[in-house]
C-alpha positions in Angstrom: 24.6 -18.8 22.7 23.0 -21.9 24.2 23.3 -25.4 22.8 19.6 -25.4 21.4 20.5 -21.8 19.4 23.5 -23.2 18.6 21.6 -26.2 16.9 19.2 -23.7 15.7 21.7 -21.4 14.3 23.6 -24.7 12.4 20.4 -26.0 11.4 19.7 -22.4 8.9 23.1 -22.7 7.5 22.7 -26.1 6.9 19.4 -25.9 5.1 20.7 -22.7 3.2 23.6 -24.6 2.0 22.7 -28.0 1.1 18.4 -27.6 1.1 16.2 -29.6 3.3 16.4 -33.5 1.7 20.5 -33.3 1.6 20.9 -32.0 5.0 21.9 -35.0 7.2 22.4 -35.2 11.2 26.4 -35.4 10.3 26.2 -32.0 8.7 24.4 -30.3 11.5 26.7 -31.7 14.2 29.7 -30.7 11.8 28.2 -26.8 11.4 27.3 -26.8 15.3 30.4 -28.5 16.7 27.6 -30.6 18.7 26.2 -34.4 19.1 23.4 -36.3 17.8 22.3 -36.8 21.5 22.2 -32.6 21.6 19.6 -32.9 18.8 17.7 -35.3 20.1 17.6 -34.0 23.6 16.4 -30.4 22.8 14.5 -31.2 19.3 13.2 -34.9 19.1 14.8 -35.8 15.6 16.8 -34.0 13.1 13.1 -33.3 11.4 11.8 -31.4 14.1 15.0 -29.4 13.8 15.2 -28.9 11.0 11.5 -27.3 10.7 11.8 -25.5 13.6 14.5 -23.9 11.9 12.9 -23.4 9.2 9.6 -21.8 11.0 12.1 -19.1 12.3 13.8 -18.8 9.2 10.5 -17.9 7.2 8.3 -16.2 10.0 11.7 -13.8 10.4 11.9 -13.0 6.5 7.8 -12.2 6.3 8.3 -10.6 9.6 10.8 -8.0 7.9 8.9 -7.7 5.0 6.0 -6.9 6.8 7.9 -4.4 10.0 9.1 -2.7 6.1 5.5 -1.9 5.4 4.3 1.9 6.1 1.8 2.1 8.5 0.5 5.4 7.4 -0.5 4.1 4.0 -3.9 3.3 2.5 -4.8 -0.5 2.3 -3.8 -0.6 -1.8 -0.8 1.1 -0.9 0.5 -1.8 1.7 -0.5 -4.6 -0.2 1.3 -3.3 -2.9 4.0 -1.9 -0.8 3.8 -5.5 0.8 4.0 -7.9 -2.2 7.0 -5.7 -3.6 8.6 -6.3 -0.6 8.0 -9.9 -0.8 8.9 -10.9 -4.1 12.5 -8.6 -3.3 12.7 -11.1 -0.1 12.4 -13.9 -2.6 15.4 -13.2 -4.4 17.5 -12.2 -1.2 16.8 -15.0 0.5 16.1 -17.6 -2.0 17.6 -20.2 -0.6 14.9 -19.7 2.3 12.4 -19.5 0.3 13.3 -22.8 -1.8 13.5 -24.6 1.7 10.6 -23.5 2.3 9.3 -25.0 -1.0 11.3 -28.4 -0.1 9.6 -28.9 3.2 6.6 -28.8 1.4 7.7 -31.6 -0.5 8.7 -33.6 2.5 5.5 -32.9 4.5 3.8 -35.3 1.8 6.1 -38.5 3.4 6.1 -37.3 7.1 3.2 -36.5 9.5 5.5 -34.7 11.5 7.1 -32.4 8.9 3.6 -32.3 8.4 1.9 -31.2 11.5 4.7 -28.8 12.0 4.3 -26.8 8.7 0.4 -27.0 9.6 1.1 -25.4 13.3 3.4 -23.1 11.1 0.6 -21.9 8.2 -2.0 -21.1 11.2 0.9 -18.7 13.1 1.5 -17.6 9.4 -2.2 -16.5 8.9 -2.5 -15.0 12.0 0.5 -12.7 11.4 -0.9 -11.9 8.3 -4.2 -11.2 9.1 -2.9 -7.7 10.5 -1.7 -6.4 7.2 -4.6 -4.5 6.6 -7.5 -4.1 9.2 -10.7 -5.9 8.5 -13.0 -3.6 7.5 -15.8 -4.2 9.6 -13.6 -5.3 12.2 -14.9 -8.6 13.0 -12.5 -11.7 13.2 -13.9 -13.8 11.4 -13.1 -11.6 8.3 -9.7 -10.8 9.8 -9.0 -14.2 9.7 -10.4 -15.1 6.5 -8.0 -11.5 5.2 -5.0 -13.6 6.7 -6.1 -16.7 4.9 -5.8 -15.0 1.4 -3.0 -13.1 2.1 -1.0 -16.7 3.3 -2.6 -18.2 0.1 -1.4 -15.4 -2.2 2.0 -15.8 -0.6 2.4 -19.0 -1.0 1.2 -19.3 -4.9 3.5 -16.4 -5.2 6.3 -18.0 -4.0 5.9 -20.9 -6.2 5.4 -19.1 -9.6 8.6 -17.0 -8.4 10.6 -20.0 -8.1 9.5 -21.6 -11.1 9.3 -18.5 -13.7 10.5 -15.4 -12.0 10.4 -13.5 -15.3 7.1 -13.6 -15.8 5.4 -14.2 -11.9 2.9 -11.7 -11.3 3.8 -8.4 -9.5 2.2 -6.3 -6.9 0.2 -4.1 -9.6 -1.0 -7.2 -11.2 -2.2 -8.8 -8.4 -3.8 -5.8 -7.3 -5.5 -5.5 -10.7 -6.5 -9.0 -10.0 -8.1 -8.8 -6.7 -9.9 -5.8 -7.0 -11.6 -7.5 -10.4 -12.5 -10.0 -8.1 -14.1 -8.0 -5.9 -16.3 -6.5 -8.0 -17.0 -9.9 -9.9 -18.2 -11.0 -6.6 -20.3 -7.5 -5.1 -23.9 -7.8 -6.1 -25.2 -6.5 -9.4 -27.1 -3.9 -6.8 -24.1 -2.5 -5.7 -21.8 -2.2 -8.8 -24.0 0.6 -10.1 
């Protein structure tokens, strides 16, 4: 393992243990048996990082959920098959998940921290955009599919964090969205 992955690597267990505001350069060097001058050589400053870490940390977790996912289902099917998954992944890896939440926080005070969770959302949608095929097959709606589903994950997360016990599950979101769907058809093609 390289220096970078090394810092990489530190960086995770870092953020897992002591959550994005309370990890400090001191603690990654301490975890990584590196320098500061390591960090700032491959990564800029310990924010950069730090988010970088982060990114992986996240885009792996959705990336399991999602590989977890039967291909062979029908569209309700995955979704649901999906957000189960998910809201599993935000109990197993919570402390993730609540860094994740945190760097939300600190993108408010940093235009980096920032622009990288920004770079990170777009990758995000993109990923998720795939979950279920757009139905007429254009982009524009595949996109648009990827920006709900990175929407519902995110609001998800959140009412997870804050009230697990009652956060909506996958049948009630399901519920939800296809209510919405039909609130928005026209009146011509709901009969």
């Amino acid at each position: 393992m390289g220096i970078r992955e090394q810092l990489l690597d530190g960086a995770r267990r870092c953020l897992a243990e002591r959550g994005y505001a309370r990890t400090t350069v001191r603690d990654i060097v301490a975890a990584t048996g590196t320098n500061l001058a390591a960090i700032n050589y491959h990564f800029g400053t310990k924010d950069a990082l730090l988010n970088q870490a982060l990114m992986e940390s996240a885009a792996e977790a959705v990336d399991r959920v999602l590989h977890a996912v039967p291909a062979d289902a029908d569209a309700a099917g995955r979704l649901r098959d999906f957000l189960d998954r998910l809201t599993r992944s935000f109990v197993d890896d919570q402390a993730m998940w609540t860094t994740n939440v945190e760097a939300v926080v600190q993108a408010a005070h940093s235009p980096e921290v920032r622009a990288q969770l920004a770079a990170g959302q777009v990758e995000a949608r993109e990923g998720l955009a795939d979950l279920l095929p757009a139905p007429d097959g254009d982009d524009r709606t595949r996109q648009a599919m990827g920006a709900v589903h990175m929407t519902l994950l995110t609001g998800l997360l959140v009412q997870w964090m804050i009230d697990p016990d009652r956060a909506p599950g996958a049948e009630q979101l399901l519920d939800g969205l296809r209510a919405v769907g039909d609130a928005l058809r026209p009146a011509a093609d709901q009969g």
